[in-house]
MDAnalysis code that builds the backbone (N, CA, C; Angstrom):
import MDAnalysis as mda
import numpy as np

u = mda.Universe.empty(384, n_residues=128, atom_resindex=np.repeat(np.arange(128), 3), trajectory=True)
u.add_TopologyAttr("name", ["N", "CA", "C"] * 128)
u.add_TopologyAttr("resid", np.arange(1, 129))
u.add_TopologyAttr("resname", ["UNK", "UNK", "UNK", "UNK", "UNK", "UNK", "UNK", "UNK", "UNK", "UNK", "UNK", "UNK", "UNK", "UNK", "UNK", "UNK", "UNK", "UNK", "UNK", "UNK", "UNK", "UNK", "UNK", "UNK", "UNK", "UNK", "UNK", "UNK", "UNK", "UNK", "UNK", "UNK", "UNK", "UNK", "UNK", "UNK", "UNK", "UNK", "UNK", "UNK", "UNK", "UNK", "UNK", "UNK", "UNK", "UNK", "UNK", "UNK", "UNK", "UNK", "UNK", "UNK", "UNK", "UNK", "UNK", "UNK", "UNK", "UNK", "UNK", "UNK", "UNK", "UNK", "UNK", "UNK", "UNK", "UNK", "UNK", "UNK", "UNK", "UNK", "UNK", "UNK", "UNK", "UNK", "UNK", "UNK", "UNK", "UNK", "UNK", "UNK", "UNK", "UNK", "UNK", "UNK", "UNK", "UNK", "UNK", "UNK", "UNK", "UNK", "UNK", "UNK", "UNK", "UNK", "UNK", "UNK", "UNK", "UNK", "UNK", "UNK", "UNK", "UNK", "UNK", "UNK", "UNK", "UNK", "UNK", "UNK", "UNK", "UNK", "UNK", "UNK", "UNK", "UNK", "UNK", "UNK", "UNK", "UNK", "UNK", "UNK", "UNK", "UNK", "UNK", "UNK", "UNK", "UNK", "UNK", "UNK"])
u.atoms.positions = np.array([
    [0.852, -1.167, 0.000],
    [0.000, 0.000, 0.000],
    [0.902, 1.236, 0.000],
    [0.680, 2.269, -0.524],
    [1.050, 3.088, -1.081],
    [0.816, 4.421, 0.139],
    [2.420, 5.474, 0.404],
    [1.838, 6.153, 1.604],
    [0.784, 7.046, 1.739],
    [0.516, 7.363, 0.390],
    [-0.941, 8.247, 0.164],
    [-1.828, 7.241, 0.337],
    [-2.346, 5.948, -0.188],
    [-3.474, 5.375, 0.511],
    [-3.465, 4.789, 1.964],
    [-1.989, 4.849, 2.222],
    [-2.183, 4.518, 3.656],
    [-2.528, 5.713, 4.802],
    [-2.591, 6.656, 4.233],
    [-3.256, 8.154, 4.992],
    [-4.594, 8.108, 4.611],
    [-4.913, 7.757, 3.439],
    [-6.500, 8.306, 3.183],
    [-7.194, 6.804, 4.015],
    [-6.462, 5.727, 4.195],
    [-7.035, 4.870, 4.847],
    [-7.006, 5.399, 6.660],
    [-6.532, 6.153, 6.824],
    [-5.693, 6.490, 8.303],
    [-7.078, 7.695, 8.497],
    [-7.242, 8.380, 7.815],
    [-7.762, 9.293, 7.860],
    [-9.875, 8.798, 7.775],
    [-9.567, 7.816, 7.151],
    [-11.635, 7.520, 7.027],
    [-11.659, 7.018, 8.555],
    [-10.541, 5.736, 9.345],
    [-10.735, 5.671, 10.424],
    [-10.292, 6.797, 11.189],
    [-10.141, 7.317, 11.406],
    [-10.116, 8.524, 12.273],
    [-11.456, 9.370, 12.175],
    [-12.228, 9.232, 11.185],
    [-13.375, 10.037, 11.002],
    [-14.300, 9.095, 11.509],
    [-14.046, 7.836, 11.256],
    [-15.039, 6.964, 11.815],
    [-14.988, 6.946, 13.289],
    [-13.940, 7.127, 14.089],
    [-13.517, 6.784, 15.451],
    [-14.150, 8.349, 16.113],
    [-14.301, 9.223, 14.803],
    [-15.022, 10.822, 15.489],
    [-16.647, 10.565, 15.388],
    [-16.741, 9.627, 14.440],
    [-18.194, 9.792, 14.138],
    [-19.079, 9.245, 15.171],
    [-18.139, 7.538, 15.758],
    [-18.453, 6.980, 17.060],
    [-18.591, 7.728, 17.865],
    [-17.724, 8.492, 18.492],
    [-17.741, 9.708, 19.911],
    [-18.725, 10.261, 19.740],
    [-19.389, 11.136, 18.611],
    [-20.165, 11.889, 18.592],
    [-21.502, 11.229, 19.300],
    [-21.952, 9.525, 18.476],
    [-22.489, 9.266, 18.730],
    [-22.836, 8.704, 20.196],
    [-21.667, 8.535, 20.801],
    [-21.580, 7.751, 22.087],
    [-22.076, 9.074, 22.867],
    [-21.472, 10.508, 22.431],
    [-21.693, 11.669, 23.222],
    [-23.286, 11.947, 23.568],
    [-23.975, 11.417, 22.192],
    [-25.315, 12.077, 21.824],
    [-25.962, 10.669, 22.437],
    [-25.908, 9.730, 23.126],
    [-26.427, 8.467, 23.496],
    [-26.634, 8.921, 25.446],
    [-25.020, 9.079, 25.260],
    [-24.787, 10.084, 26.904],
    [-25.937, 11.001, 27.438],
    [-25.859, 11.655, 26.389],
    [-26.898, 13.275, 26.577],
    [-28.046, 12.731, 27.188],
    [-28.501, 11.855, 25.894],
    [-30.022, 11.681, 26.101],
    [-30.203, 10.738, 27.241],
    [-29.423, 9.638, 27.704],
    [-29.634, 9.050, 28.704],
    [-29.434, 9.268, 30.272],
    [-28.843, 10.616, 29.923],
    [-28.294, 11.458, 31.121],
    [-29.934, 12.456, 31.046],
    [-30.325, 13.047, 30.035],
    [-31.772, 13.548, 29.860],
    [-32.688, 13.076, 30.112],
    [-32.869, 11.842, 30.045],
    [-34.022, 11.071, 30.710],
    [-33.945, 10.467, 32.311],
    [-32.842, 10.410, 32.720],
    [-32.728, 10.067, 34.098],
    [-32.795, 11.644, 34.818],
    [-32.483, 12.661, 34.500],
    [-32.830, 13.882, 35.240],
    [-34.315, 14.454, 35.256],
    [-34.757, 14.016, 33.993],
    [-36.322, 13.924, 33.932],
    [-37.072, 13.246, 34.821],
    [-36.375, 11.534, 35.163],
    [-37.351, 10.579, 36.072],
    [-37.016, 11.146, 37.639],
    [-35.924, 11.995, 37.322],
    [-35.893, 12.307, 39.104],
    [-36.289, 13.575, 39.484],
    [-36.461, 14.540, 38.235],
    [-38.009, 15.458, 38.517],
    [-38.928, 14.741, 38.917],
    [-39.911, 14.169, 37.974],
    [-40.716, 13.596, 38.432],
    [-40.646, 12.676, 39.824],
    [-39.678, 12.155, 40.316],
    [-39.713, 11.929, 41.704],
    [-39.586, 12.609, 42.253],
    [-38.675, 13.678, 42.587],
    [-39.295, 14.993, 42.910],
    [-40.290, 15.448, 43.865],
    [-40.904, 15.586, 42.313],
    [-42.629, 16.179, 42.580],
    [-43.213, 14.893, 43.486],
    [-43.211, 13.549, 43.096],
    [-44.110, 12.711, 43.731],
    [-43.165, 12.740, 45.450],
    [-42.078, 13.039, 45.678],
    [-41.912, 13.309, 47.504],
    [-42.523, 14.286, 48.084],
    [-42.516, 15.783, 46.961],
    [-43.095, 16.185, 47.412],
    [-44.674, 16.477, 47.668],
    [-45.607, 15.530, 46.569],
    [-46.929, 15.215, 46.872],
    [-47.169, 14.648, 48.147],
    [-46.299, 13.587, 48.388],
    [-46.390, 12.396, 49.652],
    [-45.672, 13.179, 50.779],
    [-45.230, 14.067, 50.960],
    [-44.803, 14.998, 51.770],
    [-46.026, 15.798, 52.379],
    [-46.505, 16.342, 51.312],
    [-47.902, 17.346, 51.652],
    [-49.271, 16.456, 52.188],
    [-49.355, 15.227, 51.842],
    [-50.185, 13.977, 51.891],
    [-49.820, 13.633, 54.104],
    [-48.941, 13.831, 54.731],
    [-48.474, 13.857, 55.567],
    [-49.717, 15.082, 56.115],
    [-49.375, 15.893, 55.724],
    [-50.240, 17.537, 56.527],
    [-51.592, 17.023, 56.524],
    [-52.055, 16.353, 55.901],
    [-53.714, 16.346, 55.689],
    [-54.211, 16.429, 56.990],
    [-55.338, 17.561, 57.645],
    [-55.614, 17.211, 58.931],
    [-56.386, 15.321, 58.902],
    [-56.614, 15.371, 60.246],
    [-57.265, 13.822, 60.443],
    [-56.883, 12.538, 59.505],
    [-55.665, 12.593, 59.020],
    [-54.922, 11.546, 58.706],
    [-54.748, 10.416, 59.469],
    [-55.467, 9.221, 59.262],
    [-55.327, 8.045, 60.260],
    [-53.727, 7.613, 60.258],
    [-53.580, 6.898, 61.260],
    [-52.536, 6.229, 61.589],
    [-51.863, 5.946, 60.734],
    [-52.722, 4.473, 60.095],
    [-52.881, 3.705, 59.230],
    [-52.042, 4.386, 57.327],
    [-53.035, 5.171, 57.167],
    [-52.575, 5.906, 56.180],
    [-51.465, 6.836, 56.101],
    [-51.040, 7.130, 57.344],
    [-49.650, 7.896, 57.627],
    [-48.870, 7.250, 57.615],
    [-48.990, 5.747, 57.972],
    [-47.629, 5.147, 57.512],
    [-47.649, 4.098, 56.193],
    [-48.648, 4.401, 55.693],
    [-48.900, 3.819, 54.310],
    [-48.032, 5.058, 53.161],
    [-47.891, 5.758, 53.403],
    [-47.416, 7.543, 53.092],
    [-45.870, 7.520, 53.354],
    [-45.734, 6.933, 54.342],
    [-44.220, 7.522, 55.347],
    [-43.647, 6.273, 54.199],
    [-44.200, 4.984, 53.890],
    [-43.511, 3.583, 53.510],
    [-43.460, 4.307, 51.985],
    [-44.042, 5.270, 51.387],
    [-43.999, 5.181, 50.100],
    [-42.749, 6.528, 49.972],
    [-43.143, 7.169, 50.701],
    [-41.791, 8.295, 51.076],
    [-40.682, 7.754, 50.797],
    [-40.434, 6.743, 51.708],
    [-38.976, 5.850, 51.666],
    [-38.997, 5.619, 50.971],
    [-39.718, 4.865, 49.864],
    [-39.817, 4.271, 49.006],
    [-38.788, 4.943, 47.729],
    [-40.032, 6.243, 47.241],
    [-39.549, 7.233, 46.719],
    [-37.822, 7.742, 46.953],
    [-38.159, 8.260, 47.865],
    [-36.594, 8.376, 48.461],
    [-35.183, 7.630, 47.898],
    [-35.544, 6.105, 48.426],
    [-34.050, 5.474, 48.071],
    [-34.177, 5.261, 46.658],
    [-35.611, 5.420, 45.638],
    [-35.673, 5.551, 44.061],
    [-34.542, 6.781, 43.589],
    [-35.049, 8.323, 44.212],
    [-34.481, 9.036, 44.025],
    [-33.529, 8.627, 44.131],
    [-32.683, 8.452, 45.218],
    [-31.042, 8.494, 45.491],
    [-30.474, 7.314, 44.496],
    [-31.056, 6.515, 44.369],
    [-30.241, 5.293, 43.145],
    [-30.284, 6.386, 41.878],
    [-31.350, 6.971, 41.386],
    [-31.350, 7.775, 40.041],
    [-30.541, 9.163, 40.387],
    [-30.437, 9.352, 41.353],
    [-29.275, 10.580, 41.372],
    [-27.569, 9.820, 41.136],
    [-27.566, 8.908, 41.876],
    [-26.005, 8.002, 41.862],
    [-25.709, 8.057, 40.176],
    [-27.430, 7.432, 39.384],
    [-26.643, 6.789, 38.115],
    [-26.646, 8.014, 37.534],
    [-27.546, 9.107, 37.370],
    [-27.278, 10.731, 36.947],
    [-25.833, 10.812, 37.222],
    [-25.096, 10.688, 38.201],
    [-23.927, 11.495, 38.738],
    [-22.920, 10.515, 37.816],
    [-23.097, 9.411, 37.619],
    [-22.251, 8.512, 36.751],
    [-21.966, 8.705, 35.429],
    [-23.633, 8.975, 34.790],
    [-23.932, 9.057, 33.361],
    [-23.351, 10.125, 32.927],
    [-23.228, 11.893, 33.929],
    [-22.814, 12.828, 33.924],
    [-21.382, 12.302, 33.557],
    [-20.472, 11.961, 34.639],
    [-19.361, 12.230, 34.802],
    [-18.612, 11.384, 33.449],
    [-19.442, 10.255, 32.907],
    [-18.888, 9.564, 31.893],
    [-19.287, 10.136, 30.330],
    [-20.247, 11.118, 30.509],
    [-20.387, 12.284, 29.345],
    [-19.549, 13.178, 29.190],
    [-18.557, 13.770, 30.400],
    [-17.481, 14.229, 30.253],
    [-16.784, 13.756, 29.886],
    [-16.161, 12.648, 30.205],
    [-15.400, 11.644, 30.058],
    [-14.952, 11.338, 28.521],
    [-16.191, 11.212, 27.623],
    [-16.444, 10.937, 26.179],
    [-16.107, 12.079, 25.573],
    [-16.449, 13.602, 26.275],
    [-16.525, 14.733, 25.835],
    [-14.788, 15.034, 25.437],
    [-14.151, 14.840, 26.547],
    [-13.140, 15.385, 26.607],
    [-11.965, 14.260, 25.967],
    [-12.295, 13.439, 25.195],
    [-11.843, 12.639, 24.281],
    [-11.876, 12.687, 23.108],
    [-12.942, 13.484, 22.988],
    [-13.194, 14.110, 21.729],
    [-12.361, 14.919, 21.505],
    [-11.531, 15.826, 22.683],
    [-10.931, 17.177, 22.664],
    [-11.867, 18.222, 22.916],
    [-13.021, 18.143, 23.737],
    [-13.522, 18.996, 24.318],
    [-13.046, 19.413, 26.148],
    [-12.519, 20.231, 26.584],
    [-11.730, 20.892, 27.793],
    [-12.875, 21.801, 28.158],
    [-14.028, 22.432, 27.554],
    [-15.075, 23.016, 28.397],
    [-16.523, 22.960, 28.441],
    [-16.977, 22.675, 29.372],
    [-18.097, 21.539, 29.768],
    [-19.077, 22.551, 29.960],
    [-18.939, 24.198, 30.032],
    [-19.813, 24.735, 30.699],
    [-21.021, 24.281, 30.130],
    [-21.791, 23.993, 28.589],
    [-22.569, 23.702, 28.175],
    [-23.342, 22.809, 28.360],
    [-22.556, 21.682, 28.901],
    [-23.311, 20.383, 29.666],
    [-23.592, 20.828, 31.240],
    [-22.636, 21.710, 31.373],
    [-23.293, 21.938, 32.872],
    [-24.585, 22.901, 33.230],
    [-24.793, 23.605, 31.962],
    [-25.813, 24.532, 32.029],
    [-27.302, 23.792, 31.434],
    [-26.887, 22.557, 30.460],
    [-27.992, 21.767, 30.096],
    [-28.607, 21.079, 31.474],
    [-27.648, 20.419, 31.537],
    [-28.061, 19.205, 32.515],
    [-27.877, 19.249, 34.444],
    [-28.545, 20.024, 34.770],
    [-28.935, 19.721, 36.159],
    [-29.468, 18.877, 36.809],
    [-28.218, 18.295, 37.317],
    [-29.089, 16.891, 38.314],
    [-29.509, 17.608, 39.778],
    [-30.988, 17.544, 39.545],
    [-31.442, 17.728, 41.117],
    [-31.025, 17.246, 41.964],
    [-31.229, 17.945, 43.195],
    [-31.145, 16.996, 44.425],
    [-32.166, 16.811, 45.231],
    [-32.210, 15.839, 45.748],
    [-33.193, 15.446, 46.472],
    [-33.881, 16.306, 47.561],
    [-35.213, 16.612, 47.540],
    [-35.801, 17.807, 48.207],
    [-35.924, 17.475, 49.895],
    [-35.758, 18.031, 50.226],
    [-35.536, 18.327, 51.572],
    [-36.676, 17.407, 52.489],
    [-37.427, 16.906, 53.171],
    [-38.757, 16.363, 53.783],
    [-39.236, 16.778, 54.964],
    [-39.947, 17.888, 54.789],
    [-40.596, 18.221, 56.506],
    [-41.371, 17.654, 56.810],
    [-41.400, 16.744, 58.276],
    [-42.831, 15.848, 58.779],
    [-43.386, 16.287, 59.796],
    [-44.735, 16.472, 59.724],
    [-45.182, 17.357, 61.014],
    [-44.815, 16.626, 61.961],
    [-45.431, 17.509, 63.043],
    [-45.067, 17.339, 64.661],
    [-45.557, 15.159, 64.905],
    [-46.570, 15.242, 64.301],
    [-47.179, 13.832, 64.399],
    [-46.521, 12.582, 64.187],
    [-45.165, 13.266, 63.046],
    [-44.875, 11.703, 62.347],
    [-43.888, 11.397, 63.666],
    [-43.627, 11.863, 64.438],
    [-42.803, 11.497, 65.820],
    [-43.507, 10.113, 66.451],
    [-45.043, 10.379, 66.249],
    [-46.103, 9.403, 67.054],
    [-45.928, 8.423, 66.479],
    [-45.164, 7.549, 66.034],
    [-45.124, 6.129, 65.072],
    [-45.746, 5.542, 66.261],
    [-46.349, 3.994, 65.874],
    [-46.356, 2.747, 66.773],
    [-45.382, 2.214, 66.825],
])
C-alpha cells in the first residue's frame, strides 16, 4: 500500500472513530436527559407524599402507608441521582476525548437535582 493510501485509509478511520464519539456523546446526553427527567418527576411525587403527611385527620394507618412510600420514593431518588452522577461524569469523560476541555454547556444543560428536603409534622414522631 502506497503512503498516500495509507493516509487516506488512516484518515476515514479517524473520522469513523469521530463519528463513534459523537455518537456515544449524543447516546450520553439523552440518557443522562431522561434520568434527570425521572428524578423530577420523583421529585414532585416526595413532594406530593410529603404534603399527603399535613392532611388534617390523617389516620394512623394511612400515615404510615405515606411515610412507607416516602422511603420508598426516596431510596428511588437516590439510586437515580447516583446513576445521573455517573452518566454525567462519563459524558465528560467521552466529551473530553473528543478534545472537548469546556463543559460549561453540559453543565448549564443538565442539572441533576437533588433530592428535596422532607418536613414531617409534629405527628410523624407518634409512630407505633
Amino acid at each position: 500500500m502506497s503512503h498516500r493510501r495509507y493516509r487516506c485509509a488512516e484518515l476515514r478511520w479517524g473520522d469513523e472513530v469521530q463519528e463513534e464519539l459523537a455518537r456515544a456523546i449524543d447516546r450520553g446526553g439523552q440518557r443522562l436527559g431522561r434520568l434527570i427527567a425521572e428524578l423530577e418527576e420523583l421529585a414532585r411525587e416526595i413532594d406530593r407524599l410529603e404534603l399527603t403527611l399535613f392532611i388534617p385527620g390523617l389516620s394512623a394507618e394511612l400515615g404510615r402507608n405515606v411515610r412507607h412510600e416516602l422511603d420508598l420514593a426516596t431510596a428511588a431518588f437516590n439510586a437515580l441521582h447516583d446513576a445521573a452522577l455517573c452518566t454525567y461524569q462519563q459524558l465528560i469523560c467521552q466529551r473530553e476525548r473528543c478534545g472537548f476541555r469546556d463543559h460549561k454547556v453540559i453543565e448549564s444543560c443538565f442539572r441533576i437535582p437533588d433530592l428535596p428536603s422532607v418536613i414531617e409534622p409534629d405527628l410523624y414522631e407518634l409512630r407505633e
